[in-house]
ROZASE-55099 format. One record per residue (C-alpha): residue number from 1; residue in one letter; x, z, y. Coordinates in nm, 4 decimals, padded with zeros to 6 digits. Layout:
<fidos>
NUM a X Z Y
...
</fidos>
This chain:
<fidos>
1 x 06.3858 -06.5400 -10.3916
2 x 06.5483 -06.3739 -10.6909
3 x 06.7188 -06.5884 -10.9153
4 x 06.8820 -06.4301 -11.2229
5 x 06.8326 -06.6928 -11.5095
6 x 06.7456 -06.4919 -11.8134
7 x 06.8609 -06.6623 -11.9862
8 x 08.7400 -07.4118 -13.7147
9 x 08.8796 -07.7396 -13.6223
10 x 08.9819 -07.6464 -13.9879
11 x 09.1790 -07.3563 -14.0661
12 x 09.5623 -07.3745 -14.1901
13 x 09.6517 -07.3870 -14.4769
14 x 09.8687 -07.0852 -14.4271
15 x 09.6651 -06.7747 -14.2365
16 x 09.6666 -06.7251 -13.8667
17 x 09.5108 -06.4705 -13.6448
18 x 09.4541 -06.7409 -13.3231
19 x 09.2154 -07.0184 -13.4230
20 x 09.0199 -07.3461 -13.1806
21 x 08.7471 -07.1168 -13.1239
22 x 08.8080 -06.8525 -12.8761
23 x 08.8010 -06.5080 -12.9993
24 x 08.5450 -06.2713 -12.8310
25 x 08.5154 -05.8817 -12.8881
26 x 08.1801 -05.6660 -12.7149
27 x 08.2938 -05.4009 -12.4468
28 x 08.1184 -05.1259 -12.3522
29 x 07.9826 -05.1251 -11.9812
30 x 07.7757 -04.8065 -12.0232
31 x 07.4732 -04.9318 -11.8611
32 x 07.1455 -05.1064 -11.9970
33 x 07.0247 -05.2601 -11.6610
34 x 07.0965 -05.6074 -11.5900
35 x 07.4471 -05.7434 -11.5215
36 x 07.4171 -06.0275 -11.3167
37 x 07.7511 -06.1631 -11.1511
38 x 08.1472 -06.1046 -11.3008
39 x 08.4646 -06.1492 -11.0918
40 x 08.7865 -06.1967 -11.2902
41 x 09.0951 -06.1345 -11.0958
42 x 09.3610 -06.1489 -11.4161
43 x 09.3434 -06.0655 -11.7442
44 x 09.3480 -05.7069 -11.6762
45 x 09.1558 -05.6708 -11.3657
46 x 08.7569 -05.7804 -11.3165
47 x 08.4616 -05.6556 -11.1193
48 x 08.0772 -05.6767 -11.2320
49 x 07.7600 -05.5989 -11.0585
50 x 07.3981 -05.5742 -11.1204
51 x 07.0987 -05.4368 -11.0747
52 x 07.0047 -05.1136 -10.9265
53 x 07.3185 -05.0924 -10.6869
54 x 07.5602 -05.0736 -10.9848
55 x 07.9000 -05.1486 -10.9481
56 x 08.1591 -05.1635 -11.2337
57 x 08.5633 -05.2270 -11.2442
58 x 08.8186 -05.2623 -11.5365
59 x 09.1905 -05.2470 -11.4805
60 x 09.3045 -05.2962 -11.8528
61 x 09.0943 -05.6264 -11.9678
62 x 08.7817 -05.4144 -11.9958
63 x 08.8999 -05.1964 -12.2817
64 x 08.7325 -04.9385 -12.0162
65 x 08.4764 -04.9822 -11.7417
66 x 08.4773 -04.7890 -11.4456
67 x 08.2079 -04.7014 -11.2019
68 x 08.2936 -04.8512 -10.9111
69 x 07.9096 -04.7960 -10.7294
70 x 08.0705 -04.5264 -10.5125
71 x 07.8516 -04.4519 -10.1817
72 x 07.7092 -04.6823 -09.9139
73 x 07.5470 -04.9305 -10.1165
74 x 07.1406 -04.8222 -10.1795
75 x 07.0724 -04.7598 -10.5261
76 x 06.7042 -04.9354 -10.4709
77 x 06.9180 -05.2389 -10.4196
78 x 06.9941 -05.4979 -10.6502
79 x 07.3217 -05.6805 -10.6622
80 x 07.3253 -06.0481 -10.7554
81 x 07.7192 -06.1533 -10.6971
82 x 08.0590 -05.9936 -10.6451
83 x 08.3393 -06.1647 -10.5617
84 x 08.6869 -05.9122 -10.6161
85 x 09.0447 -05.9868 -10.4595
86 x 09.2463 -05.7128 -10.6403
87 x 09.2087 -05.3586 -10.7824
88 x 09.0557 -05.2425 -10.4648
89 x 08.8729 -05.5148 -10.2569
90 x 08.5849 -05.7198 -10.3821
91 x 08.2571 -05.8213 -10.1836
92 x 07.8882 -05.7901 -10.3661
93 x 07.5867 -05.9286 -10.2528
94 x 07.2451 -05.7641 -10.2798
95 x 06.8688 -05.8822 -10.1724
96 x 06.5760 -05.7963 -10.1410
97 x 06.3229 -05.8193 -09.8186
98 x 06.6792 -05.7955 -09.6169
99 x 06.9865 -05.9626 -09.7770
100 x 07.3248 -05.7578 -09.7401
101 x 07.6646 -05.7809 -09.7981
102 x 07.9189 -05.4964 -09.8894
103 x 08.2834 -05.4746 -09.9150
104 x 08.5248 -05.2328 -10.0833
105 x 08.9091 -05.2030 -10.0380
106 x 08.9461 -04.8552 -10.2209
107 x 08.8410 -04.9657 -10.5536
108 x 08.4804 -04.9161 -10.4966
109 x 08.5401 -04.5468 -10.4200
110 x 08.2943 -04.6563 -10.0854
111 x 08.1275 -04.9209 -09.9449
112 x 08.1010 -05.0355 -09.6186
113 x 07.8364 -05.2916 -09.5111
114 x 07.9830 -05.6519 -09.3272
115 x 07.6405 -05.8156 -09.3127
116 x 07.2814 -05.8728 -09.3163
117 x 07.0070 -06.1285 -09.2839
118 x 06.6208 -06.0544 -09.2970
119 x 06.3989 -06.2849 -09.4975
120 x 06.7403 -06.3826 -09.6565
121 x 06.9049 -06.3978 -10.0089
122 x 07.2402 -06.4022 -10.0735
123 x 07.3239 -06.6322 -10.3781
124 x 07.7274 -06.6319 -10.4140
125 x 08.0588 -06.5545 -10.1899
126 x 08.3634 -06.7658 -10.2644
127 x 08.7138 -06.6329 -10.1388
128 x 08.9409 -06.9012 -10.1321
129 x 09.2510 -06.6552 -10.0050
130 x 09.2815 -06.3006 -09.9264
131 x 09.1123 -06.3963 -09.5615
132 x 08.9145 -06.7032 -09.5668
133 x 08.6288 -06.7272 -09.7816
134 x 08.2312 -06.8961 -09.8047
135 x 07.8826 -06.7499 -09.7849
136 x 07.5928 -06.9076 -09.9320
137 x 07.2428 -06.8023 -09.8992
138 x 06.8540 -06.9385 -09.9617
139 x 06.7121 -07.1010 -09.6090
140 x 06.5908 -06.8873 -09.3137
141 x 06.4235 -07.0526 -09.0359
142 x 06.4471 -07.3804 -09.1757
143 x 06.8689 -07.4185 -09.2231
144 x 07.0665 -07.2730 -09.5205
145 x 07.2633 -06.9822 -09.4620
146 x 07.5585 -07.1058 -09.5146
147 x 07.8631 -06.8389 -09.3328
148 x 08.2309 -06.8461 -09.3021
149 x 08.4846 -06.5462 -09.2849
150 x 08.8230 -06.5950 -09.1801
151 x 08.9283 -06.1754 -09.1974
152 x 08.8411 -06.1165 -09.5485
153 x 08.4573 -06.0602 -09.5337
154 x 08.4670 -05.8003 -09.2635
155 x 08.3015 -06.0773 -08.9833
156 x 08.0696 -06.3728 -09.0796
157 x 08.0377 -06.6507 -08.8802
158 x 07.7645 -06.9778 -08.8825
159 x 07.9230 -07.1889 -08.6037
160 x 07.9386 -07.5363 -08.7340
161 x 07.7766 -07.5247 -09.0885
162 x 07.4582 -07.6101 -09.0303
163 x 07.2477 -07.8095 -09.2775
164 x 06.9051 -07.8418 -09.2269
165 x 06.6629 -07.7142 -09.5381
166 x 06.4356 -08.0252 -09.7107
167 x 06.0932 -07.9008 -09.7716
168 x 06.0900 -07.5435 -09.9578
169 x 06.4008 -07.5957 -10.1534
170 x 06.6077 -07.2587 -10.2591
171 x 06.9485 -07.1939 -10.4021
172 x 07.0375 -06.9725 -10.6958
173 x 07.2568 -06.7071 -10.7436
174 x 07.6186 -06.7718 -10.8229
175 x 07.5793 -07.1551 -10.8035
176 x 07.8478 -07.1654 -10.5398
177 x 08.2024 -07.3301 -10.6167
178 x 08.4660 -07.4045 -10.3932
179 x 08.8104 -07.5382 -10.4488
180 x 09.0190 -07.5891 -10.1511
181 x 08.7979 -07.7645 -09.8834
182 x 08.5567 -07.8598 -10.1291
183 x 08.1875 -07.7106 -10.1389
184 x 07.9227 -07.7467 -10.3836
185 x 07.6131 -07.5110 -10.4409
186 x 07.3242 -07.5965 -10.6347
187 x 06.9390 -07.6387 -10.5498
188 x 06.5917 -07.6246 -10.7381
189 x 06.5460 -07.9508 -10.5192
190 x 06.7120 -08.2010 -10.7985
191 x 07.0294 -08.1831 -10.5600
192 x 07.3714 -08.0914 -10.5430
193 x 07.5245 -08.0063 -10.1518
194 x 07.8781 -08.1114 -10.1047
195 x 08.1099 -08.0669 -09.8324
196 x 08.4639 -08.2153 -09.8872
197 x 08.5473 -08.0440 -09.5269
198 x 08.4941 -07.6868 -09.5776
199 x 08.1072 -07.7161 -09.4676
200 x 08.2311 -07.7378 -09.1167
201 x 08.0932 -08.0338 -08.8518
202 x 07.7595 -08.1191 -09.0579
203 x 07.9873 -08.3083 -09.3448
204 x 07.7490 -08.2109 -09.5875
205 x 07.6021 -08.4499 -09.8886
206 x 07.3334 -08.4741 -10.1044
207 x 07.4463 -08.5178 -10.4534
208 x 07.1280 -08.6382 -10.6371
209 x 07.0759 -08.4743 -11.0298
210 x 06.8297 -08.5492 -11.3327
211 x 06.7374 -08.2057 -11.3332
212 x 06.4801 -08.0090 -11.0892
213 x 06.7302 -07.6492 -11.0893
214 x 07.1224 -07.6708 -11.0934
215 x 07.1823 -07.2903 -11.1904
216 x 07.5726 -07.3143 -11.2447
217 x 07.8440 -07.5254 -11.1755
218 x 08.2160 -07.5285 -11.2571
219 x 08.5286 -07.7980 -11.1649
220 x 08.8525 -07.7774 -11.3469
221 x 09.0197 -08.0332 -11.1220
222 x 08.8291 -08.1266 -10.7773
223 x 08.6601 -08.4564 -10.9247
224 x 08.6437 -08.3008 -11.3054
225 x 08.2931 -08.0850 -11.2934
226 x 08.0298 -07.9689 -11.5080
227 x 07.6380 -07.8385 -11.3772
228 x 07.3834 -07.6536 -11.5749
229 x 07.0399 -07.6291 -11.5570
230 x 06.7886 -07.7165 -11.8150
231 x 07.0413 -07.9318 -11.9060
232 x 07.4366 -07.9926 -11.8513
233 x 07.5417 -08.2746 -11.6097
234 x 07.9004 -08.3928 -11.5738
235 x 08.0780 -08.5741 -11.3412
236 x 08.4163 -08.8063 -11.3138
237 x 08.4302 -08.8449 -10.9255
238 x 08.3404 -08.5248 -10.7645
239 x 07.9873 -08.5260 -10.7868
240 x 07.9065 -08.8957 -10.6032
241 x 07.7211 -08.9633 -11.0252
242 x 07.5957 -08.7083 -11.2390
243 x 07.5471 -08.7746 -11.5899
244 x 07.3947 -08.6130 -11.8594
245 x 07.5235 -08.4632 -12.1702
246 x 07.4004 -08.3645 -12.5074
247 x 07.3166 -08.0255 -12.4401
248 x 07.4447 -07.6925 -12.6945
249 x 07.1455 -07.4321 -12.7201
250 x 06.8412 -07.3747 -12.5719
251 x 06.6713 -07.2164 -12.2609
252 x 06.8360 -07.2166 -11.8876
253 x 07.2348 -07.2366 -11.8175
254 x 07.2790 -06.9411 -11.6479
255 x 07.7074 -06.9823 -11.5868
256 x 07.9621 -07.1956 -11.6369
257 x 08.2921 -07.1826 -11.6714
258 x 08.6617 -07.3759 -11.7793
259 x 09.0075 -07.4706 -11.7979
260 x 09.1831 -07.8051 -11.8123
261 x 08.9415 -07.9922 -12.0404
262 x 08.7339 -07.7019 -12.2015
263 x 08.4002 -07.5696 -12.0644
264 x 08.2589 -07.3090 -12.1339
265 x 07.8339 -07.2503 -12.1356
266 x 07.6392 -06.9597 -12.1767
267 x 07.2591 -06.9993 -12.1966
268 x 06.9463 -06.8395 -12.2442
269 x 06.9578 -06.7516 -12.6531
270 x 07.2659 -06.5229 -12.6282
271 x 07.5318 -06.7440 -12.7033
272 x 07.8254 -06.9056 -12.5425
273 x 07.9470 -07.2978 -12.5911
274 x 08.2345 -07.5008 -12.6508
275 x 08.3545 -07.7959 -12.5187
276 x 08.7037 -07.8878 -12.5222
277 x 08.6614 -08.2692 -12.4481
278 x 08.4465 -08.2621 -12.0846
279 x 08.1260 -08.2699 -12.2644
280 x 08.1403 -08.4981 -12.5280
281 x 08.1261 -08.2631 -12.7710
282 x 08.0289 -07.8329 -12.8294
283 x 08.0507 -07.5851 -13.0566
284 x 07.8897 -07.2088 -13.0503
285 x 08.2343 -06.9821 -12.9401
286 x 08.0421 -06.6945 -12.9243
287 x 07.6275 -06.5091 -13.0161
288 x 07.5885 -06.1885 -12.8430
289 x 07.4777 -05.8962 -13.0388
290 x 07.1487 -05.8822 -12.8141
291 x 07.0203 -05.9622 -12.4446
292 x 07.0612 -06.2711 -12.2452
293 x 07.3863 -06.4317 -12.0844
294 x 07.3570 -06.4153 -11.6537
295 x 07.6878 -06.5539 -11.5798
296 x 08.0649 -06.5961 -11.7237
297 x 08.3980 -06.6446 -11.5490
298 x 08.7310 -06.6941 -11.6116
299 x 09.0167 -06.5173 -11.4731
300 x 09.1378 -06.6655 -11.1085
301 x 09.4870 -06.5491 -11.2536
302 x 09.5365 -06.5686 -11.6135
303 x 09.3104 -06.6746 -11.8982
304 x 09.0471 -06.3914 -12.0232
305 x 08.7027 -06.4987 -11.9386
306 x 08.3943 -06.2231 -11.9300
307 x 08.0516 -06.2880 -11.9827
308 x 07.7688 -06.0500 -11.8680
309 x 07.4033 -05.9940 -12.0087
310 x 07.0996 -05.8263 -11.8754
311 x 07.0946 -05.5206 -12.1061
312 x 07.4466 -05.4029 -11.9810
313 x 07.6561 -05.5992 -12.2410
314 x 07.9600 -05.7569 -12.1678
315 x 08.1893 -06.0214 -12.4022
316 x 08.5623 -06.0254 -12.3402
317 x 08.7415 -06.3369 -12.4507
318 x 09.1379 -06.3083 -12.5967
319 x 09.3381 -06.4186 -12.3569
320 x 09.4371 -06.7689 -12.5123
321 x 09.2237 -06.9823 -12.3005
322 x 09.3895 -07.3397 -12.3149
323 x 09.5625 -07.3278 -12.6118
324 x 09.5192 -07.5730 -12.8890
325 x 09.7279 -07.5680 -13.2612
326 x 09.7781 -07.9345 -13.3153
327 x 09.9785 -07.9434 -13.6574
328 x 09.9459 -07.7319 -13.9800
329 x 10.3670 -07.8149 -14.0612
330 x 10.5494 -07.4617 -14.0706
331 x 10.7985 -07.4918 -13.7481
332 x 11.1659 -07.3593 -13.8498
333 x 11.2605 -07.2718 -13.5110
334 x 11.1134 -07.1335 -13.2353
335 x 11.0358 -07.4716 -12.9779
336 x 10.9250 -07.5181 -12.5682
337 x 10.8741 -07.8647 -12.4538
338 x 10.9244 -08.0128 -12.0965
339 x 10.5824 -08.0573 -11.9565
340 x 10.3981 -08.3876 -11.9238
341 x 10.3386 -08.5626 -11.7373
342 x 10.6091 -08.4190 -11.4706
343 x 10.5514 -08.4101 -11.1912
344 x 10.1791 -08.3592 -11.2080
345 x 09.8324 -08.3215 -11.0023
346 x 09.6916 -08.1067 -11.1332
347 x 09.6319 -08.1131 -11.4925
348 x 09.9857 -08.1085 -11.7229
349 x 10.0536 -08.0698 -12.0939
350 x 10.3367 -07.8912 -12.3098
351 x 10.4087 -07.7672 -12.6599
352 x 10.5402 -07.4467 -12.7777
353 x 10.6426 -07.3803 -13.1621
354 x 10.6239 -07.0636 -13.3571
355 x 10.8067 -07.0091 -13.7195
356 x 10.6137 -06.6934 -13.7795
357 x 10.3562 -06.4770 -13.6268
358 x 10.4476 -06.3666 -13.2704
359 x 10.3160 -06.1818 -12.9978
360 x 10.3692 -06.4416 -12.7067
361 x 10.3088 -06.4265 -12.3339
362 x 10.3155 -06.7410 -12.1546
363 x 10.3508 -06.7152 -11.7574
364 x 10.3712 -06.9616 -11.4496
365 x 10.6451 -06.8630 -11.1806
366 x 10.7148 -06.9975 -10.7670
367 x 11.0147 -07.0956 -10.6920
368 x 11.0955 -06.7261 -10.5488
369 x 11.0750 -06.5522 -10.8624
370 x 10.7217 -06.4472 -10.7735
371 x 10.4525 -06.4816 -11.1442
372 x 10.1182 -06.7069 -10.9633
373 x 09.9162 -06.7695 -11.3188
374 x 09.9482 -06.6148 -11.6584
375 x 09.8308 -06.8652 -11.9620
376 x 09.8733 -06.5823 -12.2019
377 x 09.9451 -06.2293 -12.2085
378 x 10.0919 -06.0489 -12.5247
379 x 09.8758 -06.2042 -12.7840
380 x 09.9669 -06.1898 -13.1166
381 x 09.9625 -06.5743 -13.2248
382 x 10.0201 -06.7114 -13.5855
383 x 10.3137 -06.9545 -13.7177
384 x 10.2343 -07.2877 -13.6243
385 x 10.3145 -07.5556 -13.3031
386 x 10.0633 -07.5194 -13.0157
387 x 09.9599 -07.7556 -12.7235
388 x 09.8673 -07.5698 -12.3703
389 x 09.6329 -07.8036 -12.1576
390 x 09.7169 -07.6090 -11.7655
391 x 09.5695 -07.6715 -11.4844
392 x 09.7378 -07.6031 -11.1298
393 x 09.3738 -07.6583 -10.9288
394 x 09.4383 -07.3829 -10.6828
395 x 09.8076 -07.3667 -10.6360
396 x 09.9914 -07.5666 -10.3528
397 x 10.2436 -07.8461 -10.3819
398 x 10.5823 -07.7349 -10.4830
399 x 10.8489 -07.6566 -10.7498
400 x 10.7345 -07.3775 -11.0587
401 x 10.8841 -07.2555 -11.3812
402 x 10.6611 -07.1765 -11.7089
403 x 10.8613 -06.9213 -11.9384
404 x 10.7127 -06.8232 -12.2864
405 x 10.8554 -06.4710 -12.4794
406 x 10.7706 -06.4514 -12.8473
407 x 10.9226 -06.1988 -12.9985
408 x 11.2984 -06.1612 -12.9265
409 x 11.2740 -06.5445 -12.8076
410 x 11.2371 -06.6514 -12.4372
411 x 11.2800 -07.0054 -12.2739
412 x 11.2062 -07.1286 -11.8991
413 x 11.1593 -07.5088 -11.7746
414 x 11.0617 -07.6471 -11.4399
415 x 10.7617 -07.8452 -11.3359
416 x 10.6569 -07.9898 -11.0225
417 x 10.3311 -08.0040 -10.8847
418 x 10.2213 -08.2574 -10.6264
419 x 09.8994 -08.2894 -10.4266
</fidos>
């Protein structure tokens, strides 16, 4: 079935450029049709798709759009999720009286269809490495379609995931999240599905909700979650209780998104929420010019978020996701501190001072050198002392460095992550 939901702290007394509200600018996609899915790679490189076959890539934080339709996918087809690895590989899923999958690796230049299911609809893929990756789809014949790939979407396989549909229930598009082993997709059925093992020998739960339709769901650690449908649930323990919220806005939550302790909700009236305290509290970050808000995702690398409407808009966040000013003092010197706690799992916290206006990049190293996770990336910030909540959800157990550069200043410390 188709299943696009249409859907200051107080300033300083000094001026600053970065405030608690995160700063959003309109970007031009080209198109008026509906956008319906975004995939953020870093905070240069995302993929959106929507309807009519359309296909669109940025490698510079969206400052451009590219068409990235290409040839092999129909243009009769709408597209209802994309999930992108890089520059050049994503997967999209489009449905209609067949369900199909398509997958790129030259930048969208062509498309090459992996799979297809009649009577089916594909709600959301999940790509939890460059190979290995989730399929979830509405019920056919009775059990969900629920697939696996293990070669980077080119093969889908069912063995072992079978759960068994109750009554008539349907999923929705992009409800799928996965972290690790961990597996939750929403229903219109007043249920969650959870699978702590990957979907794999029938380990799959029923996660009972308050609300009929779960349209979105987001976890910033893997018992830390938020779900949105006519209303916003949260839950402390990985989705065993779900508890309501007071909800921002009106109409259907169409995505969800977050970092740390912030959410972030877009819903039906064109505007995006605020919460930087799991729920207790929001505030309006963001009212689109015009249209409805379909979905919104952070970066998988980095901290830019992009939010997509169905007239063709698209809202760009600054990439400063995470960081807090918590003191109006003017610092004298420029300031890192160690991280806390340390070691950590996976949630830590640090400070960083700034005497004057900078343009600061903040960036999470291995052990080798290699950058995993950028925080910030050359954005000018104002004088002041800053806290940066980080969250290490999806990185493994081991030994990393975070190094800020403001200006001519530059300082590295260690942290340890264990799981």
């Amino acid at each position: 079935m188709r299943k696009v939901v249409y859907y200051l702290m107080l300033f300083f007394c000094f001026s600053f450029t970065y405030s608690v509200n995160t700063q959003w600018v309109e970007q031009t996609s080209g198109l008026t049709t509906s956008l319906n899915s975004v995939s953020g790679v870093n905070d240069n490189i995302a993929w959106v798709c929507g309807n009519a076959g359309r296909v669109l890539r940025t490698n510079n934080g969206g400052v451009s759009w590219i068409n990235a339709t290409g040839t092999g996918i129909p243009g009769t087809l709408d597209l209802y999720n994309i999930f992108a690895l890089d520059s050049t590989t994503a997967l999209t899923t489009g449905s209609g009286a067949t369900a199909f999958v398509y997958r790129t690796t030259n930048g969208g230049l062509t498309w090459v269809q992996v799979f297809s299911q009649a009577g089916g609809f594909l709600n959301a893929i999940w790509m939890v490495s460059p190979a290995n990756g989730v399929m979830m789809g509405d019920p056919v014949g009775g059990r969900w379609s629920l697939w696996r790939t293990t070669n980077g979407g080119v093969n889908w396989d069912s063995t072992g995931m079978y759960l068994q549909q109750a009554g008539s229930e349907a999923g929705w598009n992009n409800s799928l999240y996965v972290t690790s082993t961990n597996i939750w997709f929403g229903t219109n059925n007043s249920r969650v599905y959870y699978s702590p093992l990957g979907g794999l020998t029938g380990t799959w739960v029923v996660q009972s909700t308050t609300q009929a339709s779960t349209y979105a769901m987001w976890f910033n650690t893997v018992t830390s979650g938020m779900a949105g449908g006519t209303q916003l649930l949260m839950t402390n323990n990985s989705g065993v209780n779900w508890s309501s919220v007071t909800s921002p806005g009106t109409g259907n939550v169409s995505g969800i998104t977050g970092s740390a302790a912030a959410y972030w909700v877009v819903r039906q009236a064109g505007s995006i929420y605020r919460t930087t305290d799991n729920g207790t509290t929001f505030s309006t970050d963001y009212t689109a010019p015009a249209g409805t808000f379909t979905h919104i995702q952070k970066a998988a690398i980095g901290s830019r978020m992009w939010a997509v409407r169905n007239n063709g808009g698209i809202a760009s966040s600054l990439s400063t996701v995470g960081i807090e000013p918590v003191s109006s003092e003017l610092p004298t010197s420029y300031a890192l501190t160690q991280n806390y706690p340390n070691p950590f799992n996976p949630a830590t916290t640090f400070n960083f001072s700034l005497p004057s206006s900078a343009v600061v990049s903040i960036k999470i190293y291995d052990i080798a050198g290699r950058e995993v996770d950028i925080i910030a990336n050359s954005v000018t910030i104002s004088a002041g002392t800053y806290s940066v909540n980080y969250s290490a959800e999806r990185l493994s157990s081991g030994i990393y460095f975070y190094r800020i550069t403001a200006n001519e200043y530059n300082e590295t410390k260690k942290m340890v992550l264990t799981k």
